[in-house]
Each structure stands twice: as structure tokens, then as C-alpha cells.
C-alpha positions, -999 to +999 in steps of 0.1 A: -446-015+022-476-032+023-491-058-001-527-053-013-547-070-036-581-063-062-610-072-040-635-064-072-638-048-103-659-015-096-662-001-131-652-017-164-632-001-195-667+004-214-682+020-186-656+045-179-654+051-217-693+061-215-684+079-188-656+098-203-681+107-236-709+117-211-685+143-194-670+155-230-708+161-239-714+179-211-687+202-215-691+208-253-727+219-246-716+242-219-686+260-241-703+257-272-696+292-279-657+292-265-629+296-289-607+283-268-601+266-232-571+257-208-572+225-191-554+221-161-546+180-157-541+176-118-512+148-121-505+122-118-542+101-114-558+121-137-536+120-167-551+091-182-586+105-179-573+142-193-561+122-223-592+105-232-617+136-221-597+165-242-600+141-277-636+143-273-637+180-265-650+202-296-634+234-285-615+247-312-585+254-294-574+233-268-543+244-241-536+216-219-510+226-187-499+201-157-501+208-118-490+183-092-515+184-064-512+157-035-525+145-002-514+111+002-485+098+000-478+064+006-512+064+025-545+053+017-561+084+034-555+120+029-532+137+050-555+170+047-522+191+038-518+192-002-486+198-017-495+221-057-470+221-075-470+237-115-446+225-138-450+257-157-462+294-154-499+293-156-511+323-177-549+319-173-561+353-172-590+360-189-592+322-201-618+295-198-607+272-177-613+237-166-592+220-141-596+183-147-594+158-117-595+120-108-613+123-078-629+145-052-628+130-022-625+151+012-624+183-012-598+195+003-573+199-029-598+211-051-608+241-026-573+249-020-565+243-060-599+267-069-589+295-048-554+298-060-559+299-094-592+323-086-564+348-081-550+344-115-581+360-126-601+335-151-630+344-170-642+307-158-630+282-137-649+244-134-640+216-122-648+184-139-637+149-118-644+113-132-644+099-098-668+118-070-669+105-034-694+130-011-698+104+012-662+121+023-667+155+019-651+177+048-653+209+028-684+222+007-666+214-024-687+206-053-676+199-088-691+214-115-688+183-142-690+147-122-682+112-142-695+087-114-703+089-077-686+057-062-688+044-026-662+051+001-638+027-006-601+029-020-598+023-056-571+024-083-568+019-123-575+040-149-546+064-135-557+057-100-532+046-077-521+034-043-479+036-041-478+046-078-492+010-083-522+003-098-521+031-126-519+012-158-553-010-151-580-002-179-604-009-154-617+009-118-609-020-090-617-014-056-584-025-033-588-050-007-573-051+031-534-048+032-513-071+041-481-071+053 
């Protein structure tokens, strides 16, 4: 395994809260008139995020449901194959739906996430990420709801990763070369 280290702090706990009430705005404004909406928390880097962004929502009725989506690993690039998993039957049918990620990065999950649960037959389906990386991009995904565009570089905190470490930072830190 190899040992890596915080290079610099990319985006501080303020800044991500501002971030996180810019989003929650966004999406209030844009279901102002929904009784009710699903949100689909891609796990496990986006958990923390879901948690703070669904407290700000003013939705009435809020249904939140859990998929496991990845492309990593142990690696700090995508293997391009992503692994969804649902912890639970997802009954979206006719629903409003917002599938809430950490990051877009090659696009690859959120295409292949998308046109699954585009069978399921939503009224809506968006996508809202915190984290948005075009510079990436190998599909012509696009999320519908984008927190910050950040450089290419590897980052974890705030329910980012790299190993499963990393997660609990309150702050977006921006790894630096490994070691072994």
C-alpha cells in the first residue's frame, strides 16, 4: 500500500458549506412546486455531502435511498468499469429524482448510473455533484446541479477518499505523490 500525504488544502470547511447552501438553493428553486423527491446518495464519497445538502432542502418530503457505485479501487484512477450496487429496491417510478454524487470525473458512472435508473421510469432524474472535474471528461456527461469545478488533481476529505482514507477530513485536500 502506498503512503501519501496532503500536498495543500484545496477548499476549506466554510467554503464547502457555501457551496453546499448554493446547491440546496438551487435545487429548492427548481422543485419549488414538488411535494416530494427521492435522493439517491451514490456511497460511499458522497454521504457526507448528501447529509448536509438534504437538511437544507425545503421539499416537503424527503426519501433518501443508497447505491454503491465504483471505479477505483485501491487506485487513484478509474478503472472505466463501475461496479452499482443498490442496497434496496428502488421504487422510483413516477418520482422526482435526484441522484447526489461527490464527483464527476470521467463520467463514466454517472452515464451508466443515469441510464439505468432511466428505465425505472422517473418523472425527473438530475444529477447534482459537489465536486466537477471536465477537464476529465471521456463521456458527454454533464451534471445538472455543480458545487465547484476543481483542477485535475486527486483529492480527498469531506467524504472523499483514497483507500477508504481520507474521508473524515472537514476540509478538500489535494494528495500529494505516493510513496512507498
Amino acid at each position: 500500500m502506498k503512503n501519501m500525504k496532503i500536498k495543500e488544502i484545496l477548499m476549506t470547511e466554510e467554503e464547502i458549506s457555501g457551496i453546499v447552501s448554493c446547491l440546496a438553493d438551487r435545487i429548492n428553486n427548481d422543485c419549488k412546486n414538488c411535494d416530494k423527491l427521492t435522493v439517491i446518495c451514490v456511497l460511499k464519497g458522497a454521504a457526507v455531502f448528501a447529509s448536509d445538502l438534504i437538511r437544507k432542502l425545503s421539499v416537503p418530503d424527503v426519501k433518501v435511498c443508497f447505491i454503491k457505485a465504483e471505479s477505483y479501487g485501491s487506485a487513484v484512477e478509474s478503472s472505466g468499469s463501475v461496479k452499482i450496487n443498490s442496497y434496496e429496491p428502488l421504487e422510483i417510478q413516477g418520482e422526482d429524482v435526484l441522484i447526489v454524487e461527490d464527483i464527476v470525473d470521467t463520467g463514466h458512472t454517472l452515464s451508466q448510473l443515469t441510464a439505468q435508473l432511466k428505465k425505472l421510469r422517473p418523472r425527473s432524474l438530475k444529477v447534482c455533484t459537489m465536486f466537477d472535474k471536465p477537464t476529465r471528461r471521456c463521456t458527454e456527461f454533464v451534471p445538472d446541479y455543480a458545487g465547484a469545478e476543481i483542477p485535475n488533481e486527486f483529492i480527498v476529505g469531506y467524504g472523499l477518499d483514497f483507500d477508504e482514507r481520507y474521508r473524515n477530513l472537514p476540509y478538500v485536500a489535494v494528495l500529494d505523490d505516493c510513496t512507498e
